[in-house]
N, C-alpha and C positions, 0 to 999 in steps of 0.2 A: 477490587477486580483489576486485572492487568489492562494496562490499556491494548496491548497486542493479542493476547486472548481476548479481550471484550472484540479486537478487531476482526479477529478471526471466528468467534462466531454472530456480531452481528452488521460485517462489514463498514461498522463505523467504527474511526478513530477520533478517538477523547470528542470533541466538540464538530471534527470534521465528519458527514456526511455526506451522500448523494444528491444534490437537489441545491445545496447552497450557492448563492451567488460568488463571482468574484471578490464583489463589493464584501459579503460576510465574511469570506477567506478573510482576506485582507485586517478586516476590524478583528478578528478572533486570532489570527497569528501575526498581524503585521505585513509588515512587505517580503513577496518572498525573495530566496538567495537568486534566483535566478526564472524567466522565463523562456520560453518559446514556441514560434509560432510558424507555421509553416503557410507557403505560399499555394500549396496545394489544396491544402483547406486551412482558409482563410476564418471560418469559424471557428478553429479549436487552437485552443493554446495548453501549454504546459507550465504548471508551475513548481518550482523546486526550494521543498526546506530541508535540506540537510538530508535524509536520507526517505526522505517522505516527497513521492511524484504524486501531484494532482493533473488531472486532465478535465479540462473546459470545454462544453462547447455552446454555444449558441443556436437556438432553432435555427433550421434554412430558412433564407433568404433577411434573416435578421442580421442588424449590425453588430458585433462584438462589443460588448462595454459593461462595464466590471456589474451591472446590470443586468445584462441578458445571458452573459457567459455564468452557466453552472457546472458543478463538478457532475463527473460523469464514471468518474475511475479515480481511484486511489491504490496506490503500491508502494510498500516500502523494499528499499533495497536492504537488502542484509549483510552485503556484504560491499565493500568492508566494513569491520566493526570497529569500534564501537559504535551503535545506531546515535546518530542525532539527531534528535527530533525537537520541535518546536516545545517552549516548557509547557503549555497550555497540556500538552500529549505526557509529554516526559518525564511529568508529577504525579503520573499516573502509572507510571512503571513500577512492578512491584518484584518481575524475575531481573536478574541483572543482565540477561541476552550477552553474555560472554562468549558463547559459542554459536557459532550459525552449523555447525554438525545437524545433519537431519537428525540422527536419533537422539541427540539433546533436543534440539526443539519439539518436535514430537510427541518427546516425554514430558516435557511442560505443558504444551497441551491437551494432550492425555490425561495425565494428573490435576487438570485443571477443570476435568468433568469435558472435555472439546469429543467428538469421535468424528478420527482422522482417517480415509480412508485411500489407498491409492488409487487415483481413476487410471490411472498411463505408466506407460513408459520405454523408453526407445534405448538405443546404440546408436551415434550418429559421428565419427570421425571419430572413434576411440571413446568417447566422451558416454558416461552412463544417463539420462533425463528422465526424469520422473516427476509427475506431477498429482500431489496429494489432495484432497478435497476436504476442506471441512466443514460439517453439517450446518454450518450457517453459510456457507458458500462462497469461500473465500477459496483462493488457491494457493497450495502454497509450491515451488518451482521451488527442483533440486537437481547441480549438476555435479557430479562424482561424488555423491553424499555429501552435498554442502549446499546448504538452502541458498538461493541467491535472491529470491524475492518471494513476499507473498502479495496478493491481486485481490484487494474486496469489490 
């Protein structure tokens, strides 16, 4: 199975889910390329491996530490491509995500047994947005027919 269809319909990617600690992150991908964390809320962080955002956060009024902080959100960006993604994920690629075109990806997962539906979509400064849903509940965000992220 693709690891980006398995993402999209059971909002898990390869070994990343909902519920993991920092501390797991960390042991299962390493350290990621980059973090951050914002002063506003001081419980969540972000963490970045290549084309894959996790987001953290920590019960209230608990301290952050790779510990208390779990993932909460997962999104890849699509574009641009080619996707990078951590190998643990990336060994599990089986479409070669050459195109971020919504009706290429669509049709992969279409073809993949996925049913994609569009919930939205707007006109906002020229720009077309549409955002698809698919039956395991991921989202997938398209701006001028070009997928830019999917959100498990």
């Amino acid at each position: 199975m693709d690891a980006i269809v398995e993402f999209c319909r059971s909002r898990t990617l390869g070994p990343i889910h909902r519920g993991l600690s920092a501390n797991e992150v960390r042991r299962l991908l390493g350290p990621p390329d980059s973090t951050k964390s914002t002063y506003e809320e001081p419980s969540r962080e972000k963490y970045r491996y290549g084309s894959m955002f996790l987001t953290l956060r920590s019960p209230s009024g608990e301290e952050p530490t790779g510990d208390t902080l779990e993932v909460t959100a997962i999104e890849l960006s699509v574009t641009p491509l080619p996707l990078r993604l951590p190998e643990p994920i990336a060994e599990h690629l089986v479409h070669p995500w050459a195109s971020a075109r919504a009706e290429d990806v669509l049709t992969v997962l279409r073809d993949s047994g996925l049913q994609v539906h569009l919930e939205r979509e707007a006109s906002t400064s020229g720009r077309q947005l549409q955002v698809y849903r698919a039956d395991g509940g991921s989202a997938i965000a398209v701006i001028d027919g070009s997928v830019s992220e999917i959100e498990g």
